[in-house]
MILOPA-477122 format. One record per residue: residue in one letter; x, y, z of N, C-alpha, C, CB in turn. Coordinates in steps of 0.2 Angstrom, whole numbers, padded with zeros to 4 digits, always signed. Glycine has a CB too. Layout:
residues N
aXYZXYZXYZXYZ/...
//
This chain:
residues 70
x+0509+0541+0473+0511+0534+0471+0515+0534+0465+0505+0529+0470/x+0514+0539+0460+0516+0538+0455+0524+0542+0456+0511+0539+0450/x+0525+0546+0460+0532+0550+0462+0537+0546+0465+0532+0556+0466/x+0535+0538+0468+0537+0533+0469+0540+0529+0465+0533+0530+0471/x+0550+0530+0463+0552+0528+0456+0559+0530+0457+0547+0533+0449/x+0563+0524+0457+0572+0523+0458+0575+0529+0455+0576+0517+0454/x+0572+0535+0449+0576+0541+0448+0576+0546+0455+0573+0544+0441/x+0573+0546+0459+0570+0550+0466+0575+0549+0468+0562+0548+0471/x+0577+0543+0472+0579+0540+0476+0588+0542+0474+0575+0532+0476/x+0588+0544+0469+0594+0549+0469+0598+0555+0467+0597+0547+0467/x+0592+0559+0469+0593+0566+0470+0595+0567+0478+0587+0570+0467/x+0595+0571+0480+0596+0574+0486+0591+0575+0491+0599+0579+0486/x+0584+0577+0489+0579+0575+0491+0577+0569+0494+0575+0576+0488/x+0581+0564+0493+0575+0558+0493+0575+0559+0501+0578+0550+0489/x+0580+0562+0508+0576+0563+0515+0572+0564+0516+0575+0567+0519/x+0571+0571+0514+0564+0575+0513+0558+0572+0510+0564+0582+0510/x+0560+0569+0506+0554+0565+0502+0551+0559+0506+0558+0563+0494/x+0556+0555+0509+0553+0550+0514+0553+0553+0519+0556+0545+0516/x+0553+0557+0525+0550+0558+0531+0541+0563+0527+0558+0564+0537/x+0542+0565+0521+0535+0569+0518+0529+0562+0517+0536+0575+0508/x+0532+0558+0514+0531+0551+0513+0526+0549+0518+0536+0547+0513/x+0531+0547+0525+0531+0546+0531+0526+0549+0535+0535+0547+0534/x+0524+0554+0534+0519+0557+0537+0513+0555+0534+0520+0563+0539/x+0512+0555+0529+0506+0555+0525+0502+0548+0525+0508+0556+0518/x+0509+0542+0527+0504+0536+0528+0504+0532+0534+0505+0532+0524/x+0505+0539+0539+0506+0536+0549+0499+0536+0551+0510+0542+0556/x+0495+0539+0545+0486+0538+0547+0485+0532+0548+0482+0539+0540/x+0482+0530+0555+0477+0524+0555+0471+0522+0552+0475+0523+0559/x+0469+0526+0548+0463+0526+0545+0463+0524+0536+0461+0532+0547/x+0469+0523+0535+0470+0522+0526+0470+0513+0526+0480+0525+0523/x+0467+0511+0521+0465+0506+0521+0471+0501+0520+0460+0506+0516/x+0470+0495+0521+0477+0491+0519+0479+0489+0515+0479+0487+0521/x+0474+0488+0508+0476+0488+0503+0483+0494+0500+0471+0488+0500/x+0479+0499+0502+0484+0506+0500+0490+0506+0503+0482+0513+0502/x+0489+0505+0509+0498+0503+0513+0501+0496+0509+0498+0500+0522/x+0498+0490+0509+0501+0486+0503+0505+0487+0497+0497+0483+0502/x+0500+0492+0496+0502+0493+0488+0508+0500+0488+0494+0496+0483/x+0511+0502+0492+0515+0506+0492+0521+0502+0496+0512+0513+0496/x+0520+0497+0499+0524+0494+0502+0529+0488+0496+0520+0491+0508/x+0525+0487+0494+0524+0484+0488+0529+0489+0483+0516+0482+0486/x+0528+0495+0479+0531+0499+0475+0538+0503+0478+0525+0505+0473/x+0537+0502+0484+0544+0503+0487+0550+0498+0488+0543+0504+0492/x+0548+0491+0489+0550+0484+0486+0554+0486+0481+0543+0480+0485/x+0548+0487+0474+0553+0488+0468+0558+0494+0466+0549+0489+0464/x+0557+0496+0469+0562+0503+0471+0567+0503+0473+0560+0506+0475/x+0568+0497+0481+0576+0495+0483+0577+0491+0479+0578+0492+0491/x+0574+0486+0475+0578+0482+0470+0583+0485+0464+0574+0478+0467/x+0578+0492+0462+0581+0495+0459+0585+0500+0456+0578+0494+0458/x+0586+0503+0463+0588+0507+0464+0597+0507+0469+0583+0509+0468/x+0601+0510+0470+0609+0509+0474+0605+0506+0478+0615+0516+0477/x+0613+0505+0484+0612+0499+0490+0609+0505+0497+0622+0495+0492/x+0612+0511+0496+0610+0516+0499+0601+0518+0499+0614+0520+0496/x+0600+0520+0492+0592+0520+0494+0588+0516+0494+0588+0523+0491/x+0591+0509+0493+0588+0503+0495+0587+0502+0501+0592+0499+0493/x+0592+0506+0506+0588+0503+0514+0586+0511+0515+0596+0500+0523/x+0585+0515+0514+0580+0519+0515+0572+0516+0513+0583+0525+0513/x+0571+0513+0505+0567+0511+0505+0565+0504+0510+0566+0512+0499/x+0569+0501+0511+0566+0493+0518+0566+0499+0524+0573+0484+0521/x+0569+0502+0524+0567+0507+0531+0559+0509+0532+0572+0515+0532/x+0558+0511+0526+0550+0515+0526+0545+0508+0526+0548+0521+0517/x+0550+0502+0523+0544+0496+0520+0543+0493+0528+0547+0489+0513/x+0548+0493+0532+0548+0489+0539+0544+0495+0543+0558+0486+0543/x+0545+0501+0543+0538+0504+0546+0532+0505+0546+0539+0507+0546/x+0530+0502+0539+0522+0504+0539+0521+0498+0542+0518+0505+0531/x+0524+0491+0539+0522+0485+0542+0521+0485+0549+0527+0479+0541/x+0525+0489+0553+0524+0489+0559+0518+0493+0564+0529+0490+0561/x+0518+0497+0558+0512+0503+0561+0505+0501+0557+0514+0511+0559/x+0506+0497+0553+0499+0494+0550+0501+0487+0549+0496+0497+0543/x+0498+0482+0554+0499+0476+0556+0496+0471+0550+0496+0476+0564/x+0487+0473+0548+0485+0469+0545+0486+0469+0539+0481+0469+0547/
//
């Protein structure tokens, strides 16, 4: 959670860093608070961040919403 932060999001990692991301929270079993709350810090993230790692971070935020409904 705490590597979750607009300086990431412009290095050259930041792929690799979301598809590592991505896998770690395609669990069904993680509570929804915890998806909230990442969904949420990612939020802050495209605001804060270029226009570019901005839709990578709504990309990751419209996929958890979808894969964790509640």
């Amino acid at each position: 959670y705490d590597l979750v932060r607009p300086s990431l999001f412009h290095t050259g990692n930041r792929e690799s860093f979301c598809t590592l991301l991505d896998a770690c929270l395609k669990s069904s079993h993680l509570p929804a608070y915890l998806i909230a709350s990442f969904c949420k810090k990612l939020a802050r993230v495209a605001l804060l961040s270029t226009p570019s790692s901005g839709l990578f971070a709504l990309a990751m935020i419209y996929n958890l919403l979808r894969r964790h409904p509640n």
